[in-house]
N, C-alpha and C positions, 0 to 999 in steps of 0.2 A: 719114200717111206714117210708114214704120217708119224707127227711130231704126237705122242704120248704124254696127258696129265695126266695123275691120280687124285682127287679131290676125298679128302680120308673123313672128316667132317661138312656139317650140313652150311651152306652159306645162302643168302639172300639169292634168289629165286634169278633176278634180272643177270647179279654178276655169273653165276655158273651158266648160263646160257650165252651171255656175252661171251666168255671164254669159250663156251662149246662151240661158237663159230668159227674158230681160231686155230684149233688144234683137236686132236679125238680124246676127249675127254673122260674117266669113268670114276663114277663114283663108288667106293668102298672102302671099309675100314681096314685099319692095318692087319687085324688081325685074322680078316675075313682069308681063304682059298685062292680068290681072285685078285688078290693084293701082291701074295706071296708072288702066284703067274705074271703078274706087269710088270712087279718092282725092275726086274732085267733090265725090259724095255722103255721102262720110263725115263723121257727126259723130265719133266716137270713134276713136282709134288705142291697141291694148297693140305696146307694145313690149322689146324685152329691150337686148341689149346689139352687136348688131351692123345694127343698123336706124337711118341717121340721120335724122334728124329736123331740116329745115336751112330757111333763108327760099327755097328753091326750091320744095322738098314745099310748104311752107306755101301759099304763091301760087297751088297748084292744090287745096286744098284749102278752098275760103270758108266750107264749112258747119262746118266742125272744131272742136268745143268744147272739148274735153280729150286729153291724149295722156296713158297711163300707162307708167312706166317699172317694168316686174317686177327692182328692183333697186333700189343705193341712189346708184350714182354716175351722174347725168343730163349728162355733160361731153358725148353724143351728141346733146344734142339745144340747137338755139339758143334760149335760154330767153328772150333779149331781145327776136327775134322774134316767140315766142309769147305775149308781154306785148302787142306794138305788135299782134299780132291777137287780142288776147282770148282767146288759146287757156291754158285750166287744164292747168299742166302737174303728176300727182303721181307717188310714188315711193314703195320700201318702205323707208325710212330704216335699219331696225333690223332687218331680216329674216334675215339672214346675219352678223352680229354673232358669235353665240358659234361659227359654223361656219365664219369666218376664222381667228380665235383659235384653234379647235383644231388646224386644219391649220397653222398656225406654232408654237405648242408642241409639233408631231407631227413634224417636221421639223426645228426646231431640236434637240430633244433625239437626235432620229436622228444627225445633224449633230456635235454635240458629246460625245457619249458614244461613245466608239470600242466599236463591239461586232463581233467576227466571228465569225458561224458554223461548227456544223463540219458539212461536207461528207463527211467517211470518215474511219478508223480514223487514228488515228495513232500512231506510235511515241514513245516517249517525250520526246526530244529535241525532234521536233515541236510536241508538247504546253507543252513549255516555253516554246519560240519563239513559237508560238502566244499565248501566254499574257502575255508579257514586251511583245509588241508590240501588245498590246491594253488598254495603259495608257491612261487617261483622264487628262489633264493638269490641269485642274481641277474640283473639285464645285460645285455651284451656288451654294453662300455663296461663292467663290470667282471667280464670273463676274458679270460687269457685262451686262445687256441695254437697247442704246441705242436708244427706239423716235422717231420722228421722225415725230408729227401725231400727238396723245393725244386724239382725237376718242370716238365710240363703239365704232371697235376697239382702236384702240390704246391707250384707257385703262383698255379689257376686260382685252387681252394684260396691262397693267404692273398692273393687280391679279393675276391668275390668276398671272404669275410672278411677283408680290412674296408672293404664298402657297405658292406652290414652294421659297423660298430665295434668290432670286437676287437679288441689288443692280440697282434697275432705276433706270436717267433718261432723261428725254424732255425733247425740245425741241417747243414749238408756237409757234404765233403768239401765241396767247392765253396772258394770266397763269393758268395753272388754280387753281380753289379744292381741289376733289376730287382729290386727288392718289394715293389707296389706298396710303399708303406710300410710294411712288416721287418720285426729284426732279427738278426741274424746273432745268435748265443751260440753257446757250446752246451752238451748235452744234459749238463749235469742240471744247468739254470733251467732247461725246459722242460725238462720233467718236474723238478721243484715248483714251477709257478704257474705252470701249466692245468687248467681247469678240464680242457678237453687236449686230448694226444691222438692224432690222425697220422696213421702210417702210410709212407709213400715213396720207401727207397724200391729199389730197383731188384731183378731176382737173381744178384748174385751169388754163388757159391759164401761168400764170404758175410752174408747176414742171414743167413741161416740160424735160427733162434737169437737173433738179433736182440728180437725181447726176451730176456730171461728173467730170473727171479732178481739180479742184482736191479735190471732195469725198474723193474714194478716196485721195487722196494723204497725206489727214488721219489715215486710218483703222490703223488696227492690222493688221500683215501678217499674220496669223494670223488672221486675224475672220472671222466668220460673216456673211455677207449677206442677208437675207432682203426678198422684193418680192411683195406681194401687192396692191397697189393698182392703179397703172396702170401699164401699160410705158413708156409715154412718157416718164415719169419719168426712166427712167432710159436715159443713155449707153451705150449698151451695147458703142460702142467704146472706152467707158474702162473699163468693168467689164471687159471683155476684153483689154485693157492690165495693169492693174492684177491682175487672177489670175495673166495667162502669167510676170510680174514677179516676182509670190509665190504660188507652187506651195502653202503653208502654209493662203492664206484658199479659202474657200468660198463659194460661190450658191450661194443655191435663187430661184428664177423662178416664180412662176406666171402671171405676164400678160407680155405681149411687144408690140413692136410692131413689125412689122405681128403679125394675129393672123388665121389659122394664120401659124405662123414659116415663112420659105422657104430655099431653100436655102444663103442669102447672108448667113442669119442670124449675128451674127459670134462671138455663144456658144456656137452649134450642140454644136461640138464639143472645145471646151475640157475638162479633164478635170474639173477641179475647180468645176464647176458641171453642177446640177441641174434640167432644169427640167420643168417640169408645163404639160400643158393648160387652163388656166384652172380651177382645179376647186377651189380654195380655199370655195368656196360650196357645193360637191359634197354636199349632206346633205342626206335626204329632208324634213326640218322646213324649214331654210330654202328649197329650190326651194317649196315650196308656201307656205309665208311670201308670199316675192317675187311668187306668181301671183295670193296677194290679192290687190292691187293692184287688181282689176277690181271689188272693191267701193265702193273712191274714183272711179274710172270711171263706173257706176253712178250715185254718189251725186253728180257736176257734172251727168250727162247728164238726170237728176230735180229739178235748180235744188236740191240743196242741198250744206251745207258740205263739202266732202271732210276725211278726217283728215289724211292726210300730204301737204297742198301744197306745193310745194318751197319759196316765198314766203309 
């Protein structure tokens, strides 16, 4: 009997053909007819980041060894359950690492560095004005960046900017030994001194509006916001409070929730936020990083050790 994957999202071209030499491979979405017919049969599931993975799937799933996640945050998928069925769940822990990091140092410095273009000729006076109003308020030795979960991005981020200049502190759960320079406060202090605040905990159940209105309320009306983790995280009706409040601070978004945003979204259109389609991960190294994943797939559905089991 051939060994059966489902591949429910789109991955890098090279990894789904690697794997389709491995095993009978098919690709469709969950919700598609032909999903419904294989789940039976399937041993294997890849998945990405819009495909859950929940003790109902499970239940119609009995032959299911492993489910991969081309990514590093598995908050999608119930991981208790797929303990109580023996289902190996892995993941690419590290795979988009420096291609989070870049896109929040590619934004924040957009962000805090006043630059504007010129568009046409100008007369002199212009030029001035131009010029006068295109002050940068602080330089980098001069800004504090507050990152909050110094795991493997956010302890990326607080090296790469403690190499930049900038006075970096983070809050985590954990005591860190490896710090790259950067310090380690408790929450209250880094929101308070905090010029720019970069989110980077993890997607557990338990920071789920993490940022709320107490949080924002903490923060510096001038600050930089920056969300690259999970949207849920964050209130986005206090993030939306708190900007229209102080026309001074900034968002940048890249994950929302729901995700596509609709039209009820309550940042939509706020001025002084930014946001992006999930794309923080957006690098041709990392996508195919993350499509690895089907060689820990592979290596449960062959009885042996995978590298990155999430346990």
């Amino acid at each position: 009997m051939n060994t059966i994957v489902i591949q429910t999202e789109n991955l890098p071209q090279e990894c789904s053909d690697w794997l389709a030499k491995r095993c009978e491979l098919h690709m469709c979405p969950p919700e598609s007819l032909r999903f419904k017919e294989l789940l039976p049969k399937a041993n294997g599931l890849v998945i990405r980041t819009y495909t859950t993975v929940d003790r109902k799937m499970l239940e119609q799933a009995p032959n299911l060894q492993v489910v991969g996640r081309a990514g590093a945050g598995v908050d999608n998928i119930d991981l208790v359950a797929c303990k109580e069925n023996f289902v190996t769940v892995v993941h690419t822990p590290d795979a988009n690492s420096e291609s989070v990091v870049e896109f929040v140092i590619t934004t924040m410095l957009t962000a805090i560095r006043n630059t504007v273009p010129i568009t046409s000729s100008l007369h002199q006076k212009e030029w001035n004005t131009l010029r006068d109003t295109s002050m940068t308020q602080k330089e980098f030795s001069e800004t504090t960046v507050g990152i909050i979960g110094f795991g493997r991005i956010g302890s990326r981020l607080g090296k790469m900017a403690n190499s930049m200049g900038f006075r970096v502190v983070f809050n985590d759960l954990l005591d860190v030994d490896h710090t790259h320079g950067c310090k380690q406060v408790d929450m209250d202090q880094l929101l308070r001194e905090s010029d720019v605040v970069s989110i980077h905990v993890d997607g557990r159940t338990e920071n789920k509006h993490l940022c709320d209105n107490e949080m924002f309320e903490k923060m510096k009306p001038n600050m930089v916001f920056i969300n690259t983790a999970r949207g849920f995280i964050v209130d986005t009706y206090a993030l939306t409070h708190f900007l229209t409040h102080h026309p001074s601070a900034f968002a940048i978004l890249d994950v929302h929730d729901p995700e596509p945003i609709t039209p009820q979204y309550p940042v939509l259109h706020i001025p002084n936020a930014i946001l992006y389609p999930h794309i923080a991960c957006k690098t041709k190294r990392a996508t195919v990083n993350m499509g690895w994943v089907v060689r820990d797939i592979d290596a449960v559905l062959r009885g042996s050790k995978p590298k990155y089991p999430t346990t």
